[in-house]
C-alpha positions in Angstrom: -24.8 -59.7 -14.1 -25.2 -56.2 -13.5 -26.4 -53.7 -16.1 -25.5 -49.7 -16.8 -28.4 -47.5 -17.2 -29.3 -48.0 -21.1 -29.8 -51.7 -20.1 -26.8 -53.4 -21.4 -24.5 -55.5 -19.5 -21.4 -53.6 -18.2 -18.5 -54.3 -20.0 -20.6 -54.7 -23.6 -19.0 -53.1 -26.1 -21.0 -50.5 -28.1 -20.5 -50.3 -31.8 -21.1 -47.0 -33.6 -24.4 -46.6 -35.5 -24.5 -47.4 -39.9 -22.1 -44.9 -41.4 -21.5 -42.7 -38.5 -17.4 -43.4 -39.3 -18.4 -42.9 -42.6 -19.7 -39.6 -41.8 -17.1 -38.2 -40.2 -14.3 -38.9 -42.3 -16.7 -37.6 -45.1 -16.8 -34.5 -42.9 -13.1 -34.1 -41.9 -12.1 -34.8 -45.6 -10.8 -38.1 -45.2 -10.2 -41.1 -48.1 -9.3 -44.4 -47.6 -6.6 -46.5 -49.3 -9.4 -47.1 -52.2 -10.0 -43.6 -52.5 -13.2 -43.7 -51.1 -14.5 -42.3 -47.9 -14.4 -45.3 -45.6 -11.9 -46.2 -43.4 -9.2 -49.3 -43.5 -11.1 -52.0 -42.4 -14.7 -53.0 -42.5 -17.4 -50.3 -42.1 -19.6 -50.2 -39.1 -22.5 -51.1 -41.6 -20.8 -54.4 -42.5 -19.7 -55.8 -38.8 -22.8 -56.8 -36.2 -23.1 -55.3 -33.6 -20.5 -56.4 -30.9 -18.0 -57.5 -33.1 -14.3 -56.5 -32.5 -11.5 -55.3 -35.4 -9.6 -59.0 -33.7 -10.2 -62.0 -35.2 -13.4 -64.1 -33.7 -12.6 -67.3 -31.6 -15.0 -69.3 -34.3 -11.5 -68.9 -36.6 -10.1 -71.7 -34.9 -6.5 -71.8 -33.4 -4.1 -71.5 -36.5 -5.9 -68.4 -38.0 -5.7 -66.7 -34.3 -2.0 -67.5 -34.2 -1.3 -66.3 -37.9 -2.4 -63.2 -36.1 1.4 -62.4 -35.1 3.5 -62.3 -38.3 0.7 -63.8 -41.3 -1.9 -62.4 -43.7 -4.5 -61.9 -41.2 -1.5 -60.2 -38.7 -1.8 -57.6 -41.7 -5.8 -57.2 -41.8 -6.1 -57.2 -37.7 -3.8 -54.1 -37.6 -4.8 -52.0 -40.1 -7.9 -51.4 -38.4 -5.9 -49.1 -35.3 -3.8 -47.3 -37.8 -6.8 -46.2 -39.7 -8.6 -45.1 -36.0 -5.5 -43.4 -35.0 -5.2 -41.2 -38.3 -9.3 -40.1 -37.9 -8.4 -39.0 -34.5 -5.6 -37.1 -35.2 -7.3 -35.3 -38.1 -10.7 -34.9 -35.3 -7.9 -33.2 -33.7 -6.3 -31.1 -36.1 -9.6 -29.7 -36.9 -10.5 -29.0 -33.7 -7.3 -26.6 -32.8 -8.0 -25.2 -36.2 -11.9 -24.3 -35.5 -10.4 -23.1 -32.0 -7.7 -20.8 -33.6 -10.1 -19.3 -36.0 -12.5 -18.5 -32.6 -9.9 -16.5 -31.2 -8.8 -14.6 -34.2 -12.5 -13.8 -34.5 -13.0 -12.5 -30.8 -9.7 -10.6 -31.5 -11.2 -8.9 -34.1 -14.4 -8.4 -32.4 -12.5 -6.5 -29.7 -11.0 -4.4 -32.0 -15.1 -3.7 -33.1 -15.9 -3.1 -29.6 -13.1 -0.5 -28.8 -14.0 1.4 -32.1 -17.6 1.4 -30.6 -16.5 3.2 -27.7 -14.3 5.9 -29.1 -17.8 6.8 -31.2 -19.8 6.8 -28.1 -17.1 8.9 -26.1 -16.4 11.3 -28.7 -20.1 12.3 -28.9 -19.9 13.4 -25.2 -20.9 16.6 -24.4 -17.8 19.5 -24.1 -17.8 21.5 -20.5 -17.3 25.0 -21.4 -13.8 26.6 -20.4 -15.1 30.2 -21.0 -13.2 32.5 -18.3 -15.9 32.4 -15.5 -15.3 28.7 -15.3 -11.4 28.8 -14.7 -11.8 31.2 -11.6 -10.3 30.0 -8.7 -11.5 30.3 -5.1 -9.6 30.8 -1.8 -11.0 29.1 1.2 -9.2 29.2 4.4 -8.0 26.5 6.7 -8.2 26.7 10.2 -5.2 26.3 12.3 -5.2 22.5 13.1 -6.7 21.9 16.6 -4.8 18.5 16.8 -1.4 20.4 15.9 1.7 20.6 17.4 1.1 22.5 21.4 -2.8 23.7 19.3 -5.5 25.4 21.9 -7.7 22.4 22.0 -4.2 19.8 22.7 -4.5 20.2 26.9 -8.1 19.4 26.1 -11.1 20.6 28.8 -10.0 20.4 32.3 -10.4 17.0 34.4 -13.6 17.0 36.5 -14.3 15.2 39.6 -17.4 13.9 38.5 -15.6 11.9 35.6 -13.2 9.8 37.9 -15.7 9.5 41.4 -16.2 5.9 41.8 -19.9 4.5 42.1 -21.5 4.1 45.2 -21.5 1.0 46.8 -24.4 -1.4 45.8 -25.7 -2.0 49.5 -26.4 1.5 50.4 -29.9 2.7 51.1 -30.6 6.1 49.6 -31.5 7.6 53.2 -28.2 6.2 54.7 -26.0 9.1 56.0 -22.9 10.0 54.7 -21.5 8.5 58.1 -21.8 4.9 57.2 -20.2 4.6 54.0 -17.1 6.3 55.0 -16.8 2.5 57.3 -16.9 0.7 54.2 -13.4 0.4 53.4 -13.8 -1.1 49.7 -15.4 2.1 48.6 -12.8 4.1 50.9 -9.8 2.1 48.9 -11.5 3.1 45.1 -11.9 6.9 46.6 -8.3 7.0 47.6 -7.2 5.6 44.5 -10.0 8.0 42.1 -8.8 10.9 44.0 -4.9 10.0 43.0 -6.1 9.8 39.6 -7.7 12.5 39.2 -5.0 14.7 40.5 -2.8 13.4 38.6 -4.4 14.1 35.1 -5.3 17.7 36.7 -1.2 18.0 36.9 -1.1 16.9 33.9 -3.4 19.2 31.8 -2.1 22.6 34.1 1.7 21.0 32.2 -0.1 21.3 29.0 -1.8 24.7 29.3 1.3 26.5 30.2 3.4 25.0 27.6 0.6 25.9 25.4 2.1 29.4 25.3 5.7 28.4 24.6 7.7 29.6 21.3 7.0 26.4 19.4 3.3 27.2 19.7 3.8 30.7 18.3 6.1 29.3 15.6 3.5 26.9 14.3 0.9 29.3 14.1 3.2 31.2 12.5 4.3 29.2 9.6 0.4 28.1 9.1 -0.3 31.4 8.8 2.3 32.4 6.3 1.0 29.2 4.5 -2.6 30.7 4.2 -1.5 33.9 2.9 0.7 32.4 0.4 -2.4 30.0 -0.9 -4.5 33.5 -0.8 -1.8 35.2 -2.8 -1.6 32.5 -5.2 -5.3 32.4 -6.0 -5.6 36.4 -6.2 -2.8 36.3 -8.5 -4.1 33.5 -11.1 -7.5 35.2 -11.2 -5.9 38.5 -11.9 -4.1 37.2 -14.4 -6.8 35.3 -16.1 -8.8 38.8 -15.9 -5.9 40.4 -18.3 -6.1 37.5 -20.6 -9.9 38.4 -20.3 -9.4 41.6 -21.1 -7.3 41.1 -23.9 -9.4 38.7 -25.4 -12.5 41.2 -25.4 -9.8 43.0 -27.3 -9.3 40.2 -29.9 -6.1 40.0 -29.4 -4.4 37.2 -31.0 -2.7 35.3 -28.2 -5.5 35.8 -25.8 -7.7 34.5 -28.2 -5.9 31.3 -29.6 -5.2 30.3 -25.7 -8.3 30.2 -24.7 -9.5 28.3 -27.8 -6.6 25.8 -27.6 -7.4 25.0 -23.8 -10.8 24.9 -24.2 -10.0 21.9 -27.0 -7.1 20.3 -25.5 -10.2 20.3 -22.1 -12.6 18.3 -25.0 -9.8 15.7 -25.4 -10.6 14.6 -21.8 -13.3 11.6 -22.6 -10.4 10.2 -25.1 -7.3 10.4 -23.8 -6.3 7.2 -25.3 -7.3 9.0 -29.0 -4.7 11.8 -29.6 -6.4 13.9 -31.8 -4.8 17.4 -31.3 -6.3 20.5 -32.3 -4.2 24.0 -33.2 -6.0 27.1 -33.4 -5.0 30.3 -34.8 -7.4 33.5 -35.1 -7.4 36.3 -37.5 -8.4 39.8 -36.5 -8.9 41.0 -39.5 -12.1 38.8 -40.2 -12.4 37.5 -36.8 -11.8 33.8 -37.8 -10.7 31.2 -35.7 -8.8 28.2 -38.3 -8.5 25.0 -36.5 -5.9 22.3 -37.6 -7.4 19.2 -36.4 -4.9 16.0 -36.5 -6.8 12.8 -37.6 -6.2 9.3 -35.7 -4.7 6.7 -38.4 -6.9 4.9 -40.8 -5.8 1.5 -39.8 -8.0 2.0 -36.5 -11.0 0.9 -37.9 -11.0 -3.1 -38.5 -10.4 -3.4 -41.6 -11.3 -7.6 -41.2 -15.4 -8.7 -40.2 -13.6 -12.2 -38.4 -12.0 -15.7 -39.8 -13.5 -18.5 -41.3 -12.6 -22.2 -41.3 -12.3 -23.7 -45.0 -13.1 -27.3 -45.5 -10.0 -28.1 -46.4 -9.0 -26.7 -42.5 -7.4 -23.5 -43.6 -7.9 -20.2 -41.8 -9.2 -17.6 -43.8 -9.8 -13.9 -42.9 -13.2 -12.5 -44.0 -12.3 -8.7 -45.3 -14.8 -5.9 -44.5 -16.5 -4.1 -47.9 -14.6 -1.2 -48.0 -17.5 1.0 -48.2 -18.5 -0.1 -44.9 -14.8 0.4 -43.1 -14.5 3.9 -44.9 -17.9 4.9 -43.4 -17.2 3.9 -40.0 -13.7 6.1 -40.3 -15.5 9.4 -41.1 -18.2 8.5 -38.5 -14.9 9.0 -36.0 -13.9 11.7 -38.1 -17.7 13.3 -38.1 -17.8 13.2 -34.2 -14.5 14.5 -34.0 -14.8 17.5 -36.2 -18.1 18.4 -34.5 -16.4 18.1 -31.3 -13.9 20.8 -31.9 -16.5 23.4 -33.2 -18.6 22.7 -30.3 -15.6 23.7 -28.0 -14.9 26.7 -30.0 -18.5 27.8 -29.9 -18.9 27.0 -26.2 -15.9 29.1 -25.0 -16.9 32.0 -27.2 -19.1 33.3 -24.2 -18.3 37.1 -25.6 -19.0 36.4 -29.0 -15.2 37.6 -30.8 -15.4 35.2 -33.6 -17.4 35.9 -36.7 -17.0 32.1 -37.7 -14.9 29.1 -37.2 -12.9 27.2 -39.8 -11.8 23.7 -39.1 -9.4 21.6 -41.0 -9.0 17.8 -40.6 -5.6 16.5 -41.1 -4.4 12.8 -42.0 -0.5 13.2 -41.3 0.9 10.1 -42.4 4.0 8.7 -40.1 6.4 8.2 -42.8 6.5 12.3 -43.7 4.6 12.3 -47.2 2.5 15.5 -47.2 -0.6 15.7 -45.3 -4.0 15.0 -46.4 -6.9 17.1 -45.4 -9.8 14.9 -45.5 -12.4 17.2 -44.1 -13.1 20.5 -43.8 -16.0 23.2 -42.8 -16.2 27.2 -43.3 -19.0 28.0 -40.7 -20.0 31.6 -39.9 -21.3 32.1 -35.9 -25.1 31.9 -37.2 -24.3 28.8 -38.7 -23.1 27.1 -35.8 -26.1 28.7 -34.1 -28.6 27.3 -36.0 -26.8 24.0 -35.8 -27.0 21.4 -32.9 -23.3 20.3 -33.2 -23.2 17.0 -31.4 -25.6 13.6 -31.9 -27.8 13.6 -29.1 -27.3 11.2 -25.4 -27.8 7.8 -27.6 -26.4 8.3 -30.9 -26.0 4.7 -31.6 -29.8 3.9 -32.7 -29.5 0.7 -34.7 -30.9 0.5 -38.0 -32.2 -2.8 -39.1 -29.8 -4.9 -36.9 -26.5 -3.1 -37.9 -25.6 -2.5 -34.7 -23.4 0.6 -34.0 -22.7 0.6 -37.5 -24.8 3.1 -39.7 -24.8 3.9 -43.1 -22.8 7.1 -44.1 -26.6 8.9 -45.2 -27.4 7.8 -41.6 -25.7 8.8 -39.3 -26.5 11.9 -37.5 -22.8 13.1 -37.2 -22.2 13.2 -40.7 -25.6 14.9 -41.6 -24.8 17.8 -39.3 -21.4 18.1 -40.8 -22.8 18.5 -44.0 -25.3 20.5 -42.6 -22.9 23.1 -42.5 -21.4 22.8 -45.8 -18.5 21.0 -45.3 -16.2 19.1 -47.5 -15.7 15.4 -46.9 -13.6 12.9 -48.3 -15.6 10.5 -50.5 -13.0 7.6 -49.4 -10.3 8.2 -46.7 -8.5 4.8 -47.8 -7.7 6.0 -51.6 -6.4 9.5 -49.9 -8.9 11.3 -51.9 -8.4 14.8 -50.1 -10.6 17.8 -50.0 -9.9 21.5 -50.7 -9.3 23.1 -47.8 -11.7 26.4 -47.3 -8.8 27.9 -45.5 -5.1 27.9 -44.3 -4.1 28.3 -40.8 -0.8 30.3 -41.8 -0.1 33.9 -40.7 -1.7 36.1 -38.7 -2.3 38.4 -41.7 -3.5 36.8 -44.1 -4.1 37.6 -48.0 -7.5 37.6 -50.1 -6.7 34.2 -51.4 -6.0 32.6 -47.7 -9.3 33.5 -46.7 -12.1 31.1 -46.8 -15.9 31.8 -48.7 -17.3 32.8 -45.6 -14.3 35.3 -44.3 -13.8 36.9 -47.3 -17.8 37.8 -47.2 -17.3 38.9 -43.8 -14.6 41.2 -44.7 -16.3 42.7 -47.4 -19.5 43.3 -45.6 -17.3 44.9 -42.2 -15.4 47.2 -44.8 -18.3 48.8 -46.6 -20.8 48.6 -43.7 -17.9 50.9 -41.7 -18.1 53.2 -45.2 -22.1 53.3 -44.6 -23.9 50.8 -46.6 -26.4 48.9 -44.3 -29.4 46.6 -45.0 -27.3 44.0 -46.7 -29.3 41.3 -49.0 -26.5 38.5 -49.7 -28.2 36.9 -53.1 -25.0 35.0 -54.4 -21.8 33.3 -52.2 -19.6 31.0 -53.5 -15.8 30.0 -52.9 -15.2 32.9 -55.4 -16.6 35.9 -54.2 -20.4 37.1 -53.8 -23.3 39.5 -55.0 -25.5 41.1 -52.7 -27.6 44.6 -52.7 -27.5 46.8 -49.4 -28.3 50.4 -48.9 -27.0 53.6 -47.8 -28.2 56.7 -45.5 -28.9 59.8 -47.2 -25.8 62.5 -46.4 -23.0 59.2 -45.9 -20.7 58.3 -48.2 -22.6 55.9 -50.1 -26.1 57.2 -50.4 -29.1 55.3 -52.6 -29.4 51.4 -52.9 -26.2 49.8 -54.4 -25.7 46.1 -56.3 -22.0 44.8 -54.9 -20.2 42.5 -56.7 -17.2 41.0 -55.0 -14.5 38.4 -55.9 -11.3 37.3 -55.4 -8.4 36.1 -58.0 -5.6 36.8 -60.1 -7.0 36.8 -63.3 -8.7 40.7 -64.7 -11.8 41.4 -64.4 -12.7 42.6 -68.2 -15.4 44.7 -69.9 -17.9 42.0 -69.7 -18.4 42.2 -66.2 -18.6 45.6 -66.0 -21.7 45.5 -68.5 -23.2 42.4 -66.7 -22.7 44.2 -62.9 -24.6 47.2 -65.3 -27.9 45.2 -66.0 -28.6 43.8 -62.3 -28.1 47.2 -61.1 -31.1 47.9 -63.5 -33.0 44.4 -62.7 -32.8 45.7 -59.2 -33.8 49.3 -59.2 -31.1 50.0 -57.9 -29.2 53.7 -58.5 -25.6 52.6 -58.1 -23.3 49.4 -58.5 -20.1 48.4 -57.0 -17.4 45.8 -58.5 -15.0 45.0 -55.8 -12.1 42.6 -56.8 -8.7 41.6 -54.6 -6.8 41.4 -58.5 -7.0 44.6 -61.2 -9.0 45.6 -63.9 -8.3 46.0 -67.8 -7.4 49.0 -69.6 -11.2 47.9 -71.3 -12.8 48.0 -68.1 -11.6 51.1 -67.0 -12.4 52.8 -69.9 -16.1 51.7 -70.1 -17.0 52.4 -66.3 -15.6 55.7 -66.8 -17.6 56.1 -70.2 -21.2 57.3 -70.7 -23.9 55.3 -69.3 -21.9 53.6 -66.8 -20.8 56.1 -64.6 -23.0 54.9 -61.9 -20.5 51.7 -61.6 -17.4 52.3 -59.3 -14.4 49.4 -59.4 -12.2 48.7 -56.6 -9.0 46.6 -57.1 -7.0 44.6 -55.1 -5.2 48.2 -54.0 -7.9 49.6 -52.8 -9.4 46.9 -51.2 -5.7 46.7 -48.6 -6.1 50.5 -48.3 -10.1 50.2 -47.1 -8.7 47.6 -44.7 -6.5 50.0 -43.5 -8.5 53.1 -43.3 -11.8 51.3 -41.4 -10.3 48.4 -39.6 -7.0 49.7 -39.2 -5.5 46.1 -40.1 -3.5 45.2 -42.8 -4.4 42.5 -45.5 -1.3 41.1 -47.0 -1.0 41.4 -50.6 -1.2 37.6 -52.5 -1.8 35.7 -55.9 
């Protein structure tokens, strides 16, 4: 009798271990007919080992012929039926468990691909400042291969190249005599020489048509070909020095296409992202406002994988929400900072005073869009800033992988940095205010953000000779500051402004408080500067006694100061 490897004769059959059956079906969920968790039939822990479900010979012959249609027909089958019922739930559970698998690597992929739009849109920006989009004409030699070319005939045959070798038996000494008896070598001369006077023929044919009208013609259009490329170049380059020109002129057009090709350029590293950005620049305070479209929310997985229930149902496992709207303005972070960074990089003349940038959720059915971020930043600002995460911004922090906590990561921290206004949760379309509105050219007070209506106001009264400004107090309505003024200009002595913007009057009250800080600062004069009007009360108490050293301007005289030092208009608004 031979044996397998575990020592048991070959054909033996092996019964399952005590309770393994049990297990299983305990595992895959699985009653009996008695409600229990054994199987029809007798239990592996009941049978010895090497029984069979069929009935044993010991029976006798009637009980193993009952076997087709009697009681114990009944008992021997019920044992398959049972097997046949664990194996088809074994494999019902196994295409679930597999199901669930894929779902989860499905999801997983959608992980991995949000990974890499984070690490792409941190890339650094190539500047597109003009300098960069100069072209450069190199000429192309005429082709010496071309059609009847200088170099086609090639160099003339020589003699030397087609001579046949000497023959191997003659001495070095042996006069020229004997070899001309050898009449192998004389049959290789003859034929060398025919050779060679043929290809000589040939080449003299190709020098002199080397000279005919196709020749010149060919030249001729390769020429005209060179000249046209040379043209071409000088004429881009001049063009792109007028747009140069008119850009160190701040003119408009010039100035929002250069910014608008220098972001559609920092698109390049995610191309399958649209994430267009709009730009539109205002003279008057030497703003650039950016309109920034924002990718769907439904990018970021909004599901962590599946899960198999006991009872062999698939379950999705949901992300917190916290976590899913963190990862969003992560994107939205590296996104934002991108677009400032390509503003700031193509400035290389320095036109704009500051940069505002508006993020936009546009939803596709055509309700109203959402602006879910949004930064005011002056030039110093973005200076002073670092805009994108450095080469490996995906550090992980106690094992969460690319995933960082909204406090963490270094995209949303410079972002803030610069004071702007993020959405606490992109997925209940809690908007932000935006600190400005990319509408017309010439704007009015209340279009402009924070920071451009403190740059106007600084631009107009510098021009009418106060210097040495000391901003104390900015806010989205308006700002105090003390600055100075040259003996002999039109504002001499050390003044206290107070500027601000609305269309409600500015009363008595003010004029009295604006009255005291001029006092708390030494200072001889005070100026209250508001875009709206003044009360009858107002007016009467700054031109009473003791407050004549307080001059008001109104929303009138704001526009005409506009006028009269920047020569551009400021719309009038509410």
């Amino acid at each position: 009798m031979q044996y397998s490897a575990d020592g048991q004769p070959e054909g033996t059959v092996m019964a399952p271990q005590p309770g393994f059956l049990a297990s299983v079906f305990r595992d895959l969920g699985v009653t009996g007919p008695d409600g229990s968790s054994e199987p029809d039939g007798p239990s592996g822990s009941d049978r010895p080992p090497g029984s069979s479900d069929q009935a044993s010979p010991a029976a006798g012959g009637p009980a193993g012929q009952e076997g087709e249609g009697g009681q114990g027909g009944d008992g021997a089958q019920g044992s398959p039926s049972g097997e046949d019922g664990a194996d088809e739930a074994v494999a019902a559970h196994a295409r679930a468990a597999a199901l669930t698998h894929h779902r989860t690597v499905t999801v997983r992929a959608e992980h991995d691909r949000l990974a890499d739009l984070l690490r792409r849109a941190a890339l650094p920006v190539s500047a597109m400042d003009f300098e960069s989009q100069l072209r450069h004409y190199e000429p192309r030699p005429y082709p010496a291969g071309g059609p009847g070319g200088g170099d086609a005939a090639g160099a003339e045959p020589r003699w030397a190249d087609y001579a046949p070798a000497e023959p191997a038996g003659a001495a070095p000494d042996e006069p020229p005599t004997r070899r001309l008896l050898n009449s192998g070598f004389q049959r290789e001369l003859a034929q060398a020489r025919l050779t060679h006077q043929r290809a000589l023929r040939e080449w003299r044919t190709r020098q002199a048509e080397a000279g005919r009208p196709a020749e010149d013609e060919s030249r001729r259009v390769h020429e005209e070909a060179e000249q046209a490329r040379a043209r071409a170049v000088r004429e881009y380059n001049e063009t792109l020095e007028e747009c140069r020109r008119a850009y160190r002129l701040a003119e408009p057009a010039a100035v929002e296409s250069l910014l608008e090709r220098a972001l559609a350029a920092a698109e390049t590293a995610t191309q399958d992202l649209p994430a267009p950005c709009r730009a539109v620049f205002r003279p008057l305070t030497r703003t650039a406002v950016l309109d920034l479209d924002l990718p769907a929310t439904e990018l970021v997985p909004s599901l962590a994988g599946y899960r198999l229930a006991p009872d062999g149902e698939i379950l999705p496992v949901p992300r917190p929400p916290a976590d899913r709207a963190t990862d969003y303005l992560r994107l939205v972070a590296r996104l934002a900072l991108r677009a400032l960074q390509a503003a700031d990089a193509v400035d290389t003349d320095e036109i704009l005073a500051g940069v505002v940038l508006n993020g936009w959720l546009r939803e596709p059915d055509g309700a109203e869009p959402l602006c879910l971020v949004s930064v005011d930043a002056d030039r110093d600002a973005l200076a002073r800033t670092r805009l994108l995460p450095a080469a490996a911004p995906y550090e992980e922090h106690d094992g969460e992988g690319v995933y960082a906590d909204a406090e963490q990561d270094e995209a949303l921290v410079r972002l803030r940095q610069l004071g702007a206004a993020v959405t606490p949760d992109p997925y209940a379309r809690a908007g932000v205010e935006p600190a400005a509105l990319a509408g017309a050219t010439v704007p009015s007070a209340p279009d402009l953000s924070a920071n451009e209506f403190a740059q106007l106001v600084r631009e107009l009264l510098t021009r009418g000779g106060l210097e040495q400004w000391s901003v104390r107090l900015r806010g989205p309505a308006g700002l105090v500051a003390t600055a100075e003024g040259a003996a002999g200009s039109a504002l001499p002595g050390r003044w206290v402004v107070w500027a601000s913007r609305g269309a409600g009057p500015v009363g008595e009250e003010e004029i009295r408080t604006l009255a005291e800080a001029v006092r708390e600062e030494s200072a001889e004069r005070g100026l209250r500067l508001t875009t709206g009007r003044f009360t009858d009360e107002a007016l009467d108490l700054s031109g009473g006694d003791g407050h004549q050293h307080i001059h008001l301007v109104d929303g009138d005289g704001v526009r005409e100061l506009a006028r009269t030092h920047l020569g551009l208009p400021l719309a009038s608004g509410h």
